[in-house]
C-alpha positions in Angstrom: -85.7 12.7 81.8 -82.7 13.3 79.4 -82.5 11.7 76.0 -80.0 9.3 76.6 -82.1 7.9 79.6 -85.0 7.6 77.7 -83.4 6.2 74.8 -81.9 3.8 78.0 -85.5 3.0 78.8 -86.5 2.3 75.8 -83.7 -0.3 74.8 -83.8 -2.1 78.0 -87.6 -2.7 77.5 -86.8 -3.7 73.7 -84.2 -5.9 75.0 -86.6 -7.9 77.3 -88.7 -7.8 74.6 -86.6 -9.1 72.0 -85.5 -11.9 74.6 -88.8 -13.3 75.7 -89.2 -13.2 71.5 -85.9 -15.0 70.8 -87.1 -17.5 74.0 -90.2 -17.9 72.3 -88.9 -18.8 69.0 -86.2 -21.2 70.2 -89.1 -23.0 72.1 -90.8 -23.3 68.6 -87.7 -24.4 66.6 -87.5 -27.2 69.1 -91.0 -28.1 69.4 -92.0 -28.0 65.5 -88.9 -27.7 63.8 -88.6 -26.3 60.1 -91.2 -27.3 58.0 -94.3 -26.8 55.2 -96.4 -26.1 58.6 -93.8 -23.5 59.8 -93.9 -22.1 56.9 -97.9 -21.7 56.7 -98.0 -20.2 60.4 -94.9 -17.4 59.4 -97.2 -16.6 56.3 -100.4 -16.1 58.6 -98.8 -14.1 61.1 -97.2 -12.1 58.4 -100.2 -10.9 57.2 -102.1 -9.0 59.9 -98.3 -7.8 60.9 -98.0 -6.9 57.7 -101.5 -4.5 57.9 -100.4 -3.4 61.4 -97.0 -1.8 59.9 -98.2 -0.6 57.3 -101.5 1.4 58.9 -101.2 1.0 62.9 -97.2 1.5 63.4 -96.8 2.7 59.8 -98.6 4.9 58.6 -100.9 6.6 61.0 -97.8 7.2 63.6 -95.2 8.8 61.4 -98.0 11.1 60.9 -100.3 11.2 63.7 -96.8 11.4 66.3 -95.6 14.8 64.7 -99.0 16.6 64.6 -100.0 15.2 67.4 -96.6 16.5 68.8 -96.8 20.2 67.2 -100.6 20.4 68.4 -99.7 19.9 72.0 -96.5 22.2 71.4 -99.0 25.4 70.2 -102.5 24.6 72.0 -101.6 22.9 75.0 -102.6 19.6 76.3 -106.6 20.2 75.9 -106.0 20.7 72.2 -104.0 17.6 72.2 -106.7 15.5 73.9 -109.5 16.6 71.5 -107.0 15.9 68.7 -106.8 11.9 70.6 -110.5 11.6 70.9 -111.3 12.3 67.6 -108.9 10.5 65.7 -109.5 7.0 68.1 -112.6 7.1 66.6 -112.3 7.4 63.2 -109.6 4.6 63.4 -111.2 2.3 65.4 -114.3 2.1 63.0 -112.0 1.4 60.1 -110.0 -1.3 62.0 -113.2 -3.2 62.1 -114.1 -2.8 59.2 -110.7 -4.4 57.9 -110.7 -7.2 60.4 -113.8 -8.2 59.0 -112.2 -8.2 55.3 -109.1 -9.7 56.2 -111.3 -12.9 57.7 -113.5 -13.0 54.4 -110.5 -12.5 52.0 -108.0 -14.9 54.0 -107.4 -17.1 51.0 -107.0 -14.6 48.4 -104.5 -12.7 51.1 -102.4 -16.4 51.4 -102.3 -16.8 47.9 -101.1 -13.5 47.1 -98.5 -14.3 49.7 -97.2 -17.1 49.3 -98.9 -19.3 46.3 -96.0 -21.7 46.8 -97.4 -23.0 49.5 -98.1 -27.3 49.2 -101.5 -27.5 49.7 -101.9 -28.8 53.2 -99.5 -25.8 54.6 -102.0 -23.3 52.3 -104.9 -24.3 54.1 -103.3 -24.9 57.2 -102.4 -20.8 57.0 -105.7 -19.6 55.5 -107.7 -21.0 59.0 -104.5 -19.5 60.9 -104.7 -16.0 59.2 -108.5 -16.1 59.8 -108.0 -16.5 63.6 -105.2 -13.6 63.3 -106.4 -11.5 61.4 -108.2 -9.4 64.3 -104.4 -9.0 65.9 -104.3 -5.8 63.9 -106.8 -3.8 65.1 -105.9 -4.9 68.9 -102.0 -3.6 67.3 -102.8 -0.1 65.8 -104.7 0.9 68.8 -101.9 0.0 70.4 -99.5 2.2 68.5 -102.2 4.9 68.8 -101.5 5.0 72.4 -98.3 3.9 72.6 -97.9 7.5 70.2 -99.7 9.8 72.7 -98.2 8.3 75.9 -94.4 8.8 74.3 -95.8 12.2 73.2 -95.9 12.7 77.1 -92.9 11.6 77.3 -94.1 8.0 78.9 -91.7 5.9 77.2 -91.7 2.4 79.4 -95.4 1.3 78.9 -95.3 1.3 74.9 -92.2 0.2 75.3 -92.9 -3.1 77.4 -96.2 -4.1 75.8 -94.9 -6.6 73.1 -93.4 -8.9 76.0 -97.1 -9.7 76.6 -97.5 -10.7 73.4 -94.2 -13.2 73.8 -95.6 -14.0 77.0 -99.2 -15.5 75.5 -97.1 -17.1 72.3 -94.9 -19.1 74.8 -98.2 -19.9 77.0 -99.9 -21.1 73.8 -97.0 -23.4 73.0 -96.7 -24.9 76.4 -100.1 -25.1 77.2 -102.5 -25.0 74.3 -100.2 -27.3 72.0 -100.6 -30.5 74.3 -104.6 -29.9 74.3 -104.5 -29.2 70.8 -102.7 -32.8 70.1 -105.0 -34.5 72.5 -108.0 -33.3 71.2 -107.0 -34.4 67.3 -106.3 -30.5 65.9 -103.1 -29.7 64.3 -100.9 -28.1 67.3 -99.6 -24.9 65.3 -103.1 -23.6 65.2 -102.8 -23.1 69.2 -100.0 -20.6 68.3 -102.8 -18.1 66.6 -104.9 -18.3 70.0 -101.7 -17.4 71.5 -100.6 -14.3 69.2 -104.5 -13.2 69.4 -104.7 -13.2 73.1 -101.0 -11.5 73.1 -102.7 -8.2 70.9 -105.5 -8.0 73.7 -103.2 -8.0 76.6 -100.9 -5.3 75.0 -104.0 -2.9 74.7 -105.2 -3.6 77.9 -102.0 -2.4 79.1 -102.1 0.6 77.4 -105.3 1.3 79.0 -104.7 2.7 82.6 -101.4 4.6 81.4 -103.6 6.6 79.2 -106.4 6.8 82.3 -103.6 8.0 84.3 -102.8 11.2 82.3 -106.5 12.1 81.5 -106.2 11.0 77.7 -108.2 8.0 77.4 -110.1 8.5 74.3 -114.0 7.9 73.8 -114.9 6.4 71.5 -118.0 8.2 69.4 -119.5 6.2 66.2 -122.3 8.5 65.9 -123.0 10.4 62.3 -122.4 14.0 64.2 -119.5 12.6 66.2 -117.5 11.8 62.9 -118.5 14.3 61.0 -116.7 16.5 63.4 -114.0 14.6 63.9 -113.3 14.9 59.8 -113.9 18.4 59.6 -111.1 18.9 62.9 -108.2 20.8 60.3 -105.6 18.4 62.7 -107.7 15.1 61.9 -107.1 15.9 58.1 -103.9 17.1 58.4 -103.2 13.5 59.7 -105.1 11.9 56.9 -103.3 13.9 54.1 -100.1 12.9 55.6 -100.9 9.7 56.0 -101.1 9.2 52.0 -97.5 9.1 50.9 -96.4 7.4 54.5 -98.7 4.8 53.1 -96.8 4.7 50.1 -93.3 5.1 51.9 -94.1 2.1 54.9 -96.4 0.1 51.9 -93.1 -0.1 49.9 -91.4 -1.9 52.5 -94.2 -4.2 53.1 -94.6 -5.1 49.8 -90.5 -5.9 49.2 -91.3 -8.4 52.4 -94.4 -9.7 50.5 -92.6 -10.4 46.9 -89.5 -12.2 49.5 -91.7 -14.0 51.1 -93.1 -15.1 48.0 -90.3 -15.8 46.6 -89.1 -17.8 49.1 -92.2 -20.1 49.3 -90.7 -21.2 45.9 -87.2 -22.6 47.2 -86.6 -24.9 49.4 -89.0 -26.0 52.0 -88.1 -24.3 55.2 -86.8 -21.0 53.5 -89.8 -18.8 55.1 -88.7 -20.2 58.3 -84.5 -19.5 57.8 -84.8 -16.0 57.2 -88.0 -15.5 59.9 -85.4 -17.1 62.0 -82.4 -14.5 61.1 -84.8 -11.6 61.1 -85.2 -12.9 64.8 -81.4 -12.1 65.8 -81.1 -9.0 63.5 -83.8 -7.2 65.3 -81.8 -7.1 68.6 -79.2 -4.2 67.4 -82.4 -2.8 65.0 -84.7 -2.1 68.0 -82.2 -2.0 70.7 -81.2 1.4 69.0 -82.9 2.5 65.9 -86.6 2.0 67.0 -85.0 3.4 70.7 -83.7 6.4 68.9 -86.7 6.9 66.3 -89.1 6.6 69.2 -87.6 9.1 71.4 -86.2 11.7 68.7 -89.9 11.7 66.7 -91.6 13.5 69.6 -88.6 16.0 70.4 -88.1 16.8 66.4 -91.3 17.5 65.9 -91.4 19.9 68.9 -88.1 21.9 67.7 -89.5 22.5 64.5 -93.1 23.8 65.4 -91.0 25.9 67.8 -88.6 26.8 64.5 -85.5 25.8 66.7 -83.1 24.6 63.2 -79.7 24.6 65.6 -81.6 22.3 68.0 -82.8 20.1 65.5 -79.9 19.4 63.4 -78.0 18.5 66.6 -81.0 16.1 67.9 -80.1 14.4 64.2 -75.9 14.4 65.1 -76.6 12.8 68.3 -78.7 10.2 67.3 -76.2 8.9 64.4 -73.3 8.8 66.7 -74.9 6.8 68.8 -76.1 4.7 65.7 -72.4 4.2 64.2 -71.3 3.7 67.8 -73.2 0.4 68.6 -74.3 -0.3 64.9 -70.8 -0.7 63.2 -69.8 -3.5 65.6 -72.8 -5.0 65.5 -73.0 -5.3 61.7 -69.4 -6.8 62.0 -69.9 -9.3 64.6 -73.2 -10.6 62.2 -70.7 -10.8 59.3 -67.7 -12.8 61.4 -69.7 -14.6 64.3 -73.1 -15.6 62.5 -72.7 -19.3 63.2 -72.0 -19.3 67.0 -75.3 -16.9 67.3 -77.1 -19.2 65.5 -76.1 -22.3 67.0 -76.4 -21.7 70.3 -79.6 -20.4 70.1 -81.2 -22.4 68.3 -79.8 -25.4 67.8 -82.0 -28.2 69.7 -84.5 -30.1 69.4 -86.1 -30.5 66.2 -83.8 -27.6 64.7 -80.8 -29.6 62.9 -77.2 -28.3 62.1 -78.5 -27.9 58.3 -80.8 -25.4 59.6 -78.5 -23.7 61.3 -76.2 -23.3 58.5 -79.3 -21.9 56.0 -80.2 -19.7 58.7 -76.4 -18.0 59.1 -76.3 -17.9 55.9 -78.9 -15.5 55.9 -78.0 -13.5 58.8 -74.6 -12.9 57.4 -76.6 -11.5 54.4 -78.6 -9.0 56.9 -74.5 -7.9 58.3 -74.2 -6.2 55.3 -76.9 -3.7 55.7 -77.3 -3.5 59.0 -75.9 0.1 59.4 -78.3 1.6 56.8 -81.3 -0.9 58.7 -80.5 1.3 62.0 -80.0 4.5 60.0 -83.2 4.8 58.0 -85.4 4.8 61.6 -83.5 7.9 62.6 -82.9 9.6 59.4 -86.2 9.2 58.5 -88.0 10.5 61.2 -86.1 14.1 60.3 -88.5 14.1 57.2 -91.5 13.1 59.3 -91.2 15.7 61.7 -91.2 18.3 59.2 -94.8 16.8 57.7 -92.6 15.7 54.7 -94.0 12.0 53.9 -93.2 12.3 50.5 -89.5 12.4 50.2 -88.7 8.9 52.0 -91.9 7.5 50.5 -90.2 8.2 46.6 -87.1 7.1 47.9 -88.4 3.6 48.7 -90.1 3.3 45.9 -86.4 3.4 43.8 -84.9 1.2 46.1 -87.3 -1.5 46.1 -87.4 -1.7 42.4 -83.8 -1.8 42.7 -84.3 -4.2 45.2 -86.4 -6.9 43.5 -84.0 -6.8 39.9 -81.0 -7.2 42.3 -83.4 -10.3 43.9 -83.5 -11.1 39.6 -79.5 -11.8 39.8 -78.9 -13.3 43.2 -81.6 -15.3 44.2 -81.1 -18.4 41.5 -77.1 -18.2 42.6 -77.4 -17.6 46.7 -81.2 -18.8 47.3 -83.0 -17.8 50.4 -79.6 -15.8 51.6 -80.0 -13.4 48.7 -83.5 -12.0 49.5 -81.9 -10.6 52.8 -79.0 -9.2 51.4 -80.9 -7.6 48.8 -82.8 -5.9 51.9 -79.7 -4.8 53.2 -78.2 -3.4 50.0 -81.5 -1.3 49.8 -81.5 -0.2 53.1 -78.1 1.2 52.6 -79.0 3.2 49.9 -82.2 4.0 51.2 -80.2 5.7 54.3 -77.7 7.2 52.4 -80.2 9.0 50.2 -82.2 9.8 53.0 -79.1 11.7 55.2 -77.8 13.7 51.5 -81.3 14.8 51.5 -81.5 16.0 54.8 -77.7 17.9 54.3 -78.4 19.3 50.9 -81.7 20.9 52.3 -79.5 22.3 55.3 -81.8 20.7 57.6 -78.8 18.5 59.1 -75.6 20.2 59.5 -73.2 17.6 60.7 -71.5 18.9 63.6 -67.1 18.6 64.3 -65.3 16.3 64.9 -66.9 13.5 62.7 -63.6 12.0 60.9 -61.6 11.2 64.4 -64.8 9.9 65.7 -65.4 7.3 62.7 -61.4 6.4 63.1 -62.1 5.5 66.2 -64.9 3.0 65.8 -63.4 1.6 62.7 -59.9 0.9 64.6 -62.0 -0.8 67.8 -64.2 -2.6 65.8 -61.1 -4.0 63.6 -59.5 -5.2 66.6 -63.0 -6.7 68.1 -63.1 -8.5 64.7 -60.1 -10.2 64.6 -60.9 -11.8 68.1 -64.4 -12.7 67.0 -63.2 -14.2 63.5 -60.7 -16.3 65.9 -63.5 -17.7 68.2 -65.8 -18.7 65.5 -63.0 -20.8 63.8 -61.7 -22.1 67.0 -65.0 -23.1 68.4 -67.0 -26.1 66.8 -70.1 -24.7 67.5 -72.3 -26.9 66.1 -70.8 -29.8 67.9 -70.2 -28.6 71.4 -73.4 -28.8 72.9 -75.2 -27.6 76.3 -73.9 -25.5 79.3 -70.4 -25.4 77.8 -71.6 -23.7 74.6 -73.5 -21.0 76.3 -70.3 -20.6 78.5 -68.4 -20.1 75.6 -70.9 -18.0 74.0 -70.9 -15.7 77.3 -67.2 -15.9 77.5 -66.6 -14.6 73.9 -69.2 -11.6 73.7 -68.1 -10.4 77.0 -64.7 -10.4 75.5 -65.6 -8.8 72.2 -67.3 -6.1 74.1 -64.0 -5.0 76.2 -61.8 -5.0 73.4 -64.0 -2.5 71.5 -65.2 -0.5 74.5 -61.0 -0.7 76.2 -60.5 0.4 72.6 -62.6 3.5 72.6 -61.5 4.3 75.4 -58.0 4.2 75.2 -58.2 6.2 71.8 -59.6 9.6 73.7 -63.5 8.8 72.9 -65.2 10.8 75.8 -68.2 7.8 75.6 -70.2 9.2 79.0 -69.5 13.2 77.7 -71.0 11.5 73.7 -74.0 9.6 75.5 -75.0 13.0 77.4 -74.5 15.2 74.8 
């Protein structure tokens, strides 16, 4: 299968991923609205997610992916599998070790988190993050073997398991909320049976892909068993590398903890505006960054252990084409078209048109960086693959302490819509730092033809602009309501997308010759 396909697969999964998400959060805006108890739950669920990134999808894959990559690339498939084996087991001891913290420590976590909290919604997320808490060992076994199976190049599992977990979030609310009410318990909590039964489902799925291809690990606990597995020179190698992509993916974590802190001091309901923008900027982030990092991690790490530079630096070209190519638009529509997103998707129910304003507010912010969002999961990955951690982890480090005293200026004048402009800010300079790093090393060498090719987006994108700033301004969003507002919706971004793509085209861009590539 050739990149672009895979990259293909991997989008379109994404996409019905971040669908079923986007359906499941609409369902909650309407059925609870924005409030203290919102605000508890986002805190809960942050926290396990917050352990997942940083050790299960984190961590452990930007360097168990590339040695796990290299290994197969110079001792075969059978080196490969002992390398699986030994390294499941190690990880899942500690992951229950930590789930069993993370339940003891719950309140200590939610303080640390969000001490802003009224009381009621600090309990309220201290029983919630004790019932979640578990999520993240189900999630880094998940990334474990959602990092072997794209190893072997088996992109759609890994790449359709969170709709499960969207799938048992939208059961819980329509199912498990009524009972919940009926039986006296407060109804949110039936959202943390949901998101635990979603981590179950998404390993189980896992399971019989990895049976398939002979790589299902076993799991050994016994004293010999990882004693051997921590004298394997690949198992360390893993481990070493794993200590400054702790640092690198901790960084980021930790700029989400201080926000989210931060915002559980404004207004009540800020935790949930910007949970509710992240929603609608992770459609163009996954759609093609994670796409991109996911497939270019495995192939990266192959051409180096092979020493193939020329291949390499052209894997790197191809995948930020393709990033300014979708991203730039992207970013702009965010920055001139906000509102309509927002309203028609989540304005009903319980979600009022102050809500929606907050929460475009905030998405407007993300516009600004949503280019150096995309960037940073492909730039980074050319450090990873050459068992560099250290570089992008230093790098964050600077730019969230640039971060937080540009959070120092902005937050007292723009509120909750400053924490996620200051994110996009940082990850502007994170990915500009990131790609001068890669040139000045001689690792990248940007291939021809780069200047014509950024006219040409710029000019399309200008013109898709001007029709999008029309419709947003035309349209009262907010007040037209039902079928006629996703019509309108429809109608415009159908529009937008053949006045940038007619543009392209008409300018000499050779899209299906680019894609290929």
């Amino acid at each position: 299968m050739s990149l672009f396909k895979s990259a293909s697969t991997v989008s379109l999964l994404t996409l019905a991923s971040r669908v079923t998400g986007l359906a499941r959060d609409v369902l909650m805006a309407s059925v609870f609205g924005v409030s203290a108890m919102t605000d508890a739950f986002w805190v809960a669920f942050r926290l396990p997610n917050l352990f997942r990134r940083v050790l299960g999808e984190g961590a452990f894959s930007q360097a168990f992916v590339p040695v796990l990559a290299a290994t197969r690339a110079t001792e075969g498939d059978e080196g490969a599998r002992l390398l699986v084996g030994r390294v499941a087991s190690i990880l899942s001891l500690v992951l229950v070790l930590l789930s069993i913290l993370g339940v003891l420590a719950a309140p200590v976590l939610v303080w640390g988190m969000a001490s802003g909290l009224p009381a009621d919604g600090a309990a309220a997320a201290v029983h919630m993050t004790r019932w979640m808490f578990p999520y993240i060992a189900f999630m880094s076994l998940v990334a474990l073997a959602g990092g072997v199976l794209n190893t072997w190049g088996k992109f759609a599992v890994p790449a359709a398991s969170p709709v499960l977990l969207n799938l048992a979030w939208i059961a819980a609310l329509i199912l498990l909320v009524p009972v919940f009410k009926r039986l006296g318990i407060e109804p949110i909590y039936a959202l943390s049976v949901g998101v635990l039964l979603g981590g179950v489902l998404q390993l189980a799925q896992q399971l019989p892909a990895l049976h398939r291809l002979g790589l299902l690990p076993r799991l050994r606990w016994g004293f010999k068993a990882l004693k051997e597995a921590w004298g394997d020179e690949h198992t360390r190698k893993i481990m070493r590398l794993m200590l400054p992509a702790l640092l690198g993916v901790s960084v980021a974590q930790i700029s989400l903890l201080i926000n989210t802190q931060i915002a559980s001091h404004l207004a009540p309901g800020s935790v949930s505006w910007i949970t509710s923008a992240d929603r609608l900027m992770e459609f163009p982030t996954a759609l093609l960054g994670v796409a991109l990092g996911v497939v270019l991690m495995p192939q990266l790490a192959a051409a180096r252990a092979r020493e193939d530079a020329e291949r390499y630096s052209a894997l790197l070209d191809w995948g930020l084409r393709l990033v300014t190519l979708f991203t730039v638009p992207c970013a702009v529509a965010l920055l001139v078209f906000a509102e309509p997103l927002v309203a028609v998707l989540f304005h009903y129910g319980a979600f009022g048109a102050r809500d929606v304003h907050m929460v475009t507010q905030a998405l407007t912010s993300y516009g600004v960086g949503l280019l150096g969002i995309v960037a940073v999961k492909v730039l980074a990955p050319g450090f990873y693959a050459r068992h560099d951690m250290r570089t992008p982890a230093l790098i964050a480090v600077v730019v969230l302490v640039l971060t937080q005293l540009l959070n120092i200026v902005l937050v007292p004048w723009l509120q909750h819509a400053a924490l996620t402009l200051t994110i996009s800010l940082g990850a502007l300079m994170n990915a500009l730092w990131l790609l001068i790093g890669l040139i000045r090393r001689g690792s990248y060498k940007p291939l021809a033809g780069w200047a014509v090719f950024a006219a040409r987006v710029l000019g399309a994108t200008a013109l898709m602009a001007a029709f999008l700033y029309w419709g947003a301004r035309y349209v009262d969003w907010v007040a037209v309501r039902g079928l006629m507002r996703v019509g309108l919706m429809s109608a415009f971004v159908a529009g937008a997308a053949a006045i940038y793509f007619g543009a392209l085209l008409a300018s000499g861009l050779k899209l299906r010759q680019l894609l290929r590539r």
